[in-house]
Legacy VTK file of the C-alpha trace (Angstrom):
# vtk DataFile Version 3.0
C-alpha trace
ASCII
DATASET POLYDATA
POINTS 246 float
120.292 101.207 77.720
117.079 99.779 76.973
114.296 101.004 79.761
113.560 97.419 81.186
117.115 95.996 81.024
117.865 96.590 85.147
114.634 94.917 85.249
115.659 92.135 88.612
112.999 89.652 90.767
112.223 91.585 93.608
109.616 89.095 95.614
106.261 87.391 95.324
103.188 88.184 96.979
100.696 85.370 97.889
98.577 87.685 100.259
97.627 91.297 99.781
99.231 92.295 102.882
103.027 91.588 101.182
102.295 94.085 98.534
105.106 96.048 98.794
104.911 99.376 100.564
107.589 101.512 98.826
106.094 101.401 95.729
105.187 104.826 93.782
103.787 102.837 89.909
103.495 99.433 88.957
102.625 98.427 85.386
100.746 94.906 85.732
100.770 92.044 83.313
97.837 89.627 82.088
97.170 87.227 79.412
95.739 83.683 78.584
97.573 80.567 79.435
100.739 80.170 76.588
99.829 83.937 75.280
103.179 84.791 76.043
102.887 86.984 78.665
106.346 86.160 80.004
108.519 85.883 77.351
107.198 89.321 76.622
108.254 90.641 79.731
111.447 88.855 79.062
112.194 90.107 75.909
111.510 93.626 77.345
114.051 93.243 79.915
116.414 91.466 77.387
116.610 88.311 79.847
116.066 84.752 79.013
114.819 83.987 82.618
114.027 86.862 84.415
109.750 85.746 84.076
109.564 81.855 84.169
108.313 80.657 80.842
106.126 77.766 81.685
104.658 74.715 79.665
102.551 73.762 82.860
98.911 75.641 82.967
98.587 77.310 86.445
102.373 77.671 87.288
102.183 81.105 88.405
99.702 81.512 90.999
100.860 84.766 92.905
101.969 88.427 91.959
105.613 88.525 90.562
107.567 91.490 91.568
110.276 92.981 89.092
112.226 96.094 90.163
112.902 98.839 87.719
113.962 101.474 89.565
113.423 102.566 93.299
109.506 102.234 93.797
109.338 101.385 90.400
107.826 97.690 89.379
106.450 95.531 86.764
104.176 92.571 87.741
103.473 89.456 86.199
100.095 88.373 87.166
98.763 84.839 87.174
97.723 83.602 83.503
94.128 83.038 83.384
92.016 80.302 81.624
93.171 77.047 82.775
91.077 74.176 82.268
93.292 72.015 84.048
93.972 74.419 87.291
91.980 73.154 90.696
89.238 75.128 91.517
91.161 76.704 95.102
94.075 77.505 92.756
91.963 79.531 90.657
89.634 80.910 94.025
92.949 82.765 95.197
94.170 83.616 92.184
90.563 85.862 92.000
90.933 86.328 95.526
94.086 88.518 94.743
93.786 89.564 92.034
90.455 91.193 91.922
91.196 93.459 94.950
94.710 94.105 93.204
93.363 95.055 90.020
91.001 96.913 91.349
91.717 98.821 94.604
96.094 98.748 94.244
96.794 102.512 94.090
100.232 102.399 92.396
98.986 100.478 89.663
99.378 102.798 87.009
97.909 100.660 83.570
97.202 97.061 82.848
99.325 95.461 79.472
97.222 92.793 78.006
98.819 90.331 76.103
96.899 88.252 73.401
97.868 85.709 70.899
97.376 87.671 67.483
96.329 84.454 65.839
93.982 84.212 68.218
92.848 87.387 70.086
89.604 88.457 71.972
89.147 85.339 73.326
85.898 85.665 75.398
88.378 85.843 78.692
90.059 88.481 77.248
87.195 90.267 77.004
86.033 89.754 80.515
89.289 91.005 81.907
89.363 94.439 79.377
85.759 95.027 80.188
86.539 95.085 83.835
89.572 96.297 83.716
88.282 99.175 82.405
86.009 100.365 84.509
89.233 101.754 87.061
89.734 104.361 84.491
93.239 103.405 84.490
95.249 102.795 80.319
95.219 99.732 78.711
98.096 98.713 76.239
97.433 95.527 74.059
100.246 93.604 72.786
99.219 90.910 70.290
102.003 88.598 70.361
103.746 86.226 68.016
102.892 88.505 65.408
106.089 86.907 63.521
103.831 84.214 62.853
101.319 85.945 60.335
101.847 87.459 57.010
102.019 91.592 57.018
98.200 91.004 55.523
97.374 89.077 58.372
99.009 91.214 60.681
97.018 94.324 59.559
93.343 92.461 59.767
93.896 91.537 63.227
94.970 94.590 64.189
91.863 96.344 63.019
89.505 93.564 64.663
91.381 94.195 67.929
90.761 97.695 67.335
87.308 98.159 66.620
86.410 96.077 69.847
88.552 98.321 72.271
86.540 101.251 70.707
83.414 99.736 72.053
84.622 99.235 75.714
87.299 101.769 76.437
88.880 104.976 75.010
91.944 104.627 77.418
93.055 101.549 75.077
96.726 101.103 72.769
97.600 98.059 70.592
100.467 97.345 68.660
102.058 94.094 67.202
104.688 92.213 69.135
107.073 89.437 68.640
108.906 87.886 71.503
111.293 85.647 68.892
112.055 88.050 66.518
111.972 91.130 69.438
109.883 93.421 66.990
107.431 95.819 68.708
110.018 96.576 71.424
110.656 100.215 71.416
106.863 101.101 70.920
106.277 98.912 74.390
109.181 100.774 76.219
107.965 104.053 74.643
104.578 103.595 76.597
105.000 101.986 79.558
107.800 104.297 80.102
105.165 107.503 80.031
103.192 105.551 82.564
105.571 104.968 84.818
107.347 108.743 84.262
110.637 106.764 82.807
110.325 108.053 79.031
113.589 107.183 77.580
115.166 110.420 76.598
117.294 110.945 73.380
121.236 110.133 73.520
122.730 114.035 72.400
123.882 113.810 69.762
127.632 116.131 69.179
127.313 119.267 67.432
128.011 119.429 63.678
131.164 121.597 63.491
132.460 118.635 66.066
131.358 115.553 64.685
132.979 117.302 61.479
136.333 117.736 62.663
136.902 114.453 64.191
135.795 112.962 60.748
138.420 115.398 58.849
141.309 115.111 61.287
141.468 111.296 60.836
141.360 111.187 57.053
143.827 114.196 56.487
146.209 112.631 58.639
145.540 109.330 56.618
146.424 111.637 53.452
149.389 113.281 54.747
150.773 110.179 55.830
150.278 108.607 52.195
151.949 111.699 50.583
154.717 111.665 53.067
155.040 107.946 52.627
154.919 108.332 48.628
157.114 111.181 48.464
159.615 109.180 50.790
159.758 106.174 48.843
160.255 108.416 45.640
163.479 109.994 46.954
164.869 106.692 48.318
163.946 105.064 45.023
165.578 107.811 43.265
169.084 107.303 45.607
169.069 103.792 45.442
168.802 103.545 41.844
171.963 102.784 40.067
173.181 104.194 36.538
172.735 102.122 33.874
175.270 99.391 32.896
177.251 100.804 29.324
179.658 98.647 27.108
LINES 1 247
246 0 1 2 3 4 5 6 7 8 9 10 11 12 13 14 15 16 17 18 19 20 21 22 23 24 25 26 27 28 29 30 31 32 33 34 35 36 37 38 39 40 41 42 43 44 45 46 47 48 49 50 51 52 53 54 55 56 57 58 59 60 61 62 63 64 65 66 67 68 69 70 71 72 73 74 75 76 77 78 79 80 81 82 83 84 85 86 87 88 89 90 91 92 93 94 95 96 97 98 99 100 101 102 103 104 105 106 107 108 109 110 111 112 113 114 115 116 117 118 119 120 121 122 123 124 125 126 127 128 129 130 131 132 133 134 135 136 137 138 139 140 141 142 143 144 145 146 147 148 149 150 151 152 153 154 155 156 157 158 159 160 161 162 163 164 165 166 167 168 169 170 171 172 173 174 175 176 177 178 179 180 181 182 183 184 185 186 187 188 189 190 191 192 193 194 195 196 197 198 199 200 201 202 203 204 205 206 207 208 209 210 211 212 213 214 215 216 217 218 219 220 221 222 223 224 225 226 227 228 229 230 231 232 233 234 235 236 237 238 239 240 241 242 243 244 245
């Protein structure tokens, strides 16, 4: 099973006080308004709803608690960068999520997601910059990558990379598509060794079994056509009359 897939809503924090207490590592995610910060997380937990996808600027305005495992959570943060969002809206979102970002000991990395047609927006920027000075990983997903060309694709992943080098060396990036569910595996695959849930390899049966259980089946398949042959030889053979003499 996927690593995210038990992923379930677990509760929402408005106050810093409601931060759950049980937890042991939280991965947190952040992004622009319509960066597709939660159909990411959506697509990692292989639900349609599990993050509400809005088209309404400013719709999430507290923490969003998903359960992994026991003390084990990922958390969709309130998008930032809306023009239309009143100003006490956005004075609590800062007011919880500065101290959250900031001062929340569980929080084990931040993942960052940015439009790849449009990434490093100056916001962006601000919230890597500051991010970074926790000390705490980084992982960038530039999404919708299904909507450039591979040539495309590779250009914005070097811009993208040649900033991080210049404010953090605790920073990953990697391409990610939502609609087509590329970039997946790499996302699970580092998350996972934050949050000490690496996904371990499914054994795989030895070779002197995997080989018998593929020979069994096709000599009985050959024995049964020989039998089967041979059978309908000798009843042909029995059944067929002399032939007719004047």
């Amino acid at each position: 099973m996927p690593l995210f897939q038990k992923a379930v809503f677990h509760t929402t924090v408005a106050q810093l006080r409601d931060l759950p207490i049980d937890s042991s590592s939280e991965v947190a995610f952040a992004g622009r308004s319509n960066a597709g910060k939660s159909s990411a997380i959506n697509t990692l937990a292989n639900h349609t709803r599990l993050a509400f996808v809005s088209k309404t600027p400013g719709r999430t305005q507290h923490l969003n608690y998903f359960s992994l495992d026991a003390g084990k959570y990922l958390v969709d943060l309130p998008g930032y960068g809306f023009a239309k969002a009143p100003e006490e809206i956005r004075s609590q979102w800062e007011g919880l999520l500065a101290p959250y970002l900031r001062y929340r000991e569980p929080l084990v990395g931040l993942v960052l997601i940015m439009d790849s047609r449009h990434p490093l927006t100056e916001l962006d920027l601000q919230m890597l910059a500051w991010f970074a000075q926790t000390g705490k990983p980084i992982h960038i997903l530039l999404s919708k990558a299904d909507k450039l060309t591979r040539q495309e694709q590779a250009v914005a992943l070097r811009e993208v990379q040649a900033a991080l080098a210049k404010i953090s060396e605790n920073c990953t990036l990697q391409l990610f598509s939502s609609l087509k569910k590329t970039g997946v595996a790499e996302a699970e695959k580092v998350l996972g060794t934050w949050m000490g849930m690496a996904l371990k390899d499914e054994a795989v049966p030895p070779a002197g079994l995997r080989t018998e259980k593929l020979a069994r089946p096709k000599n009985r398949r050959a024995i049964g056509w020989s039998a089967r042959t041979a059978k309908g030889a000798s009843s042909s053979a029995k059944n067929k009359k002399p032939p007719v003499t004047n």
